[in-house]
N, C-alpha and C positions, 0 to 999 in steps of 0.2 A: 504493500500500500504506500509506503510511504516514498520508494520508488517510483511508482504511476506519480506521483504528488511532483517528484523534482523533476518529473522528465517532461509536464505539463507547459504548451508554450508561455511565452509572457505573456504574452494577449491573453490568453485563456486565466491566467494567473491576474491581472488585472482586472476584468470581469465579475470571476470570484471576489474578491474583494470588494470590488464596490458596491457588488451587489448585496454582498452579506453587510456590511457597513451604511449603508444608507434607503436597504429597499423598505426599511420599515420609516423610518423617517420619510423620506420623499411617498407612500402612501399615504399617510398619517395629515403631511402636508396638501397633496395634490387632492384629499378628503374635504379639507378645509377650506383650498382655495374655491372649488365647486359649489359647496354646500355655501360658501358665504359667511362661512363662521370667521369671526375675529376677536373672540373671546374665550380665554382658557382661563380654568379655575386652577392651580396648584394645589391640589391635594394631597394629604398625606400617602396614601394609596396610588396614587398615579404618579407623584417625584418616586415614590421607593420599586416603582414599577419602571420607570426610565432608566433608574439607575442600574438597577440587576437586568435589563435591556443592552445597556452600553458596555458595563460593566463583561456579562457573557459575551455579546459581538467581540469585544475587543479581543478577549482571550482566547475564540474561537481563531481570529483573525491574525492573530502571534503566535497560533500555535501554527498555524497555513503556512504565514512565512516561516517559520524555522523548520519546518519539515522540506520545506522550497530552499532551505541554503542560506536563510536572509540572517545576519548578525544583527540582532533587531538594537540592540544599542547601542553602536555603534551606527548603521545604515539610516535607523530614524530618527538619529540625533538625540539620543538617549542619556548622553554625559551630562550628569548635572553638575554644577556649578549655581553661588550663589551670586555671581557675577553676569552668567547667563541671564539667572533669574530676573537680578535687579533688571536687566534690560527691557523685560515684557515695560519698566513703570515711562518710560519715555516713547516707548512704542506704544503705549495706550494714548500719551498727550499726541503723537502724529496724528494717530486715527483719528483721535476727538475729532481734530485739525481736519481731516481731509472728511468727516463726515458731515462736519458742517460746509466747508463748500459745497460737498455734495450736494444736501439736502439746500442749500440756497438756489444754486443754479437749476436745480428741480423746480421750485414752486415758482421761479421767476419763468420759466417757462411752462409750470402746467401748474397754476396756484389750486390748484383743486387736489393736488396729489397729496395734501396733506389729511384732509378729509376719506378718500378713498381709500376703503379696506383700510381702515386705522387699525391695528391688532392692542387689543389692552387685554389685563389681564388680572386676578388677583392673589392673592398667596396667603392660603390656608393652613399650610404644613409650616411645620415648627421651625426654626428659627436654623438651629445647627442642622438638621436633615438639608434646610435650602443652601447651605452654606457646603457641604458634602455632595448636592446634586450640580454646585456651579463649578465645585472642584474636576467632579468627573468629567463632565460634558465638554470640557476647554481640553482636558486631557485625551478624550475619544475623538474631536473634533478634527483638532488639530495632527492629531498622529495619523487620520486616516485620510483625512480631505485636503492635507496639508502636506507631511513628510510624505507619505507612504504615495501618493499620488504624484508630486515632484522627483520624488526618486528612482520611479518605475519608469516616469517618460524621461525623465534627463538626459538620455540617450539622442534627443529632436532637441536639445538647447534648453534654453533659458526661458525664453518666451513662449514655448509651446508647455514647456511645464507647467508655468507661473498661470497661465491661460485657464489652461485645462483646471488648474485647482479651484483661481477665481470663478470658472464659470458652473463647476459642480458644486462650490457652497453657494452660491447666485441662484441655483435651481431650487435649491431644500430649502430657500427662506420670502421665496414669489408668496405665500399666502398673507404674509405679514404685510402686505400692500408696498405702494411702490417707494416708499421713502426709507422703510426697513428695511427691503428687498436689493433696492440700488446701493445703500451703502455699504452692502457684502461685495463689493465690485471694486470700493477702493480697499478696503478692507481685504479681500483675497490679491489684490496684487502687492499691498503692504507686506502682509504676514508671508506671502510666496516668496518678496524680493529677499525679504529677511532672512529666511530660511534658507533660499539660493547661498545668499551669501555666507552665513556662518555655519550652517547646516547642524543646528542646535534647535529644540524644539521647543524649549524651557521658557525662553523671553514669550513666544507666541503663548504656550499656556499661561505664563505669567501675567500677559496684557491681555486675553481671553477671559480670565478670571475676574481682572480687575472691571471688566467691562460691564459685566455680566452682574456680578455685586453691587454695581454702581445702580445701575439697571432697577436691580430689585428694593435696593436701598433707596431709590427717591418715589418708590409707588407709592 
């Protein structure tokens, strides 16, 4: 078995992956964006339910690569460092940064974007569970839409990697309307350049987290 597993091409090996990685997500989403929903309640019950989701994916998904040959700490940028880390806190001021031009040059051209498909939400579940599901989710996030997908195309350059990652976390966040959705676009070529370059994953989780926290913190 585990032979059939390494001798499996890349293409085929990228496929799996994504697919295991984001087909429940992008369901879940492309559910939402039809149905018109834009309101999600966080539950105790449904954060503990994402997490043992992301949590099993992930280690479905590292056990796929190591049986495929992949040194997953080293390949997905796995060396921590608290140096690394502190990096995520200035790579969250860029993004603040490019999300606001973002979302400015939006409404100056479509001032109604701000109203359409608004996504809110409320937070039910306890305090350290939400603080434990924003840890995970930056960590799943990032290692699979981010490292794990830059590093498989790296092979096509910079740009088709950086690309490819922006535009498959651009997909999984269409429901949240266009002003959430579009600033995944400067936000995946941020965190992709980042990652091209130091090929560490920690700063992106680190600015993932902080983003996310912030996020839940001013609801």
């Amino acid at each position: 078995m585990r032979q059939f597993v390494k001798n499996l091409s890349d293409r085929t090996e990228f496929i799996i992956v994504t697919v295991l990685s984001f087909s429940c997500v992008m369901m879940s989403s492309l559910g939402l964006l039809l149905s018109g929903g834009r309101y999600v309640e966080f539950t105790t019950g449904g954060v503990l339910g994402v997490i043992l989701i992301e949590v099993f994916t992930l280690g479905v998904v590292l056990s796929f690569l190591r049986a495929r040959g992949w040194n997953i700490r080293h390949r997905l940028g796995l060396d921590f460092s608290w140096k690394a880390a502190a990096a995520g806190i200035p790579l969250f001021v860029i993004y603040l940064l490019l999300y606001w031009v973002t979302a400015t040059l939006v409404l100056l051209v479509f001032p109604k974007a701000r109203a359409i498909g608004a996504f809110n939400f409320t937070t039910l579940a306890p305090f350290v569970l939400m603080l434990f599901f924003i840890v995970i989710n930056a960590v799943f996030e990032e290692l699979t839409v981010t490292a794990y997908v830059i590093e498989s195309m790296a092979g096509g350059g910079a740009g088709r990697a950086i690309t490819a990652s922006t535009l498959l976390r651009f997909s999984y966040y269409l429901w949240q309307g266009p002003l959430a959705s579009l600033s995944m676009v400067p936000l995946g070529l941020l965190f992709g350049a980042m990652y091209w370059r130091r090929r560490n994953v920690w700063p992106l989780i680190a600015a993932h987290t902080i983003a996310n926290a912030v996020v839940f913190a001013l609801k």
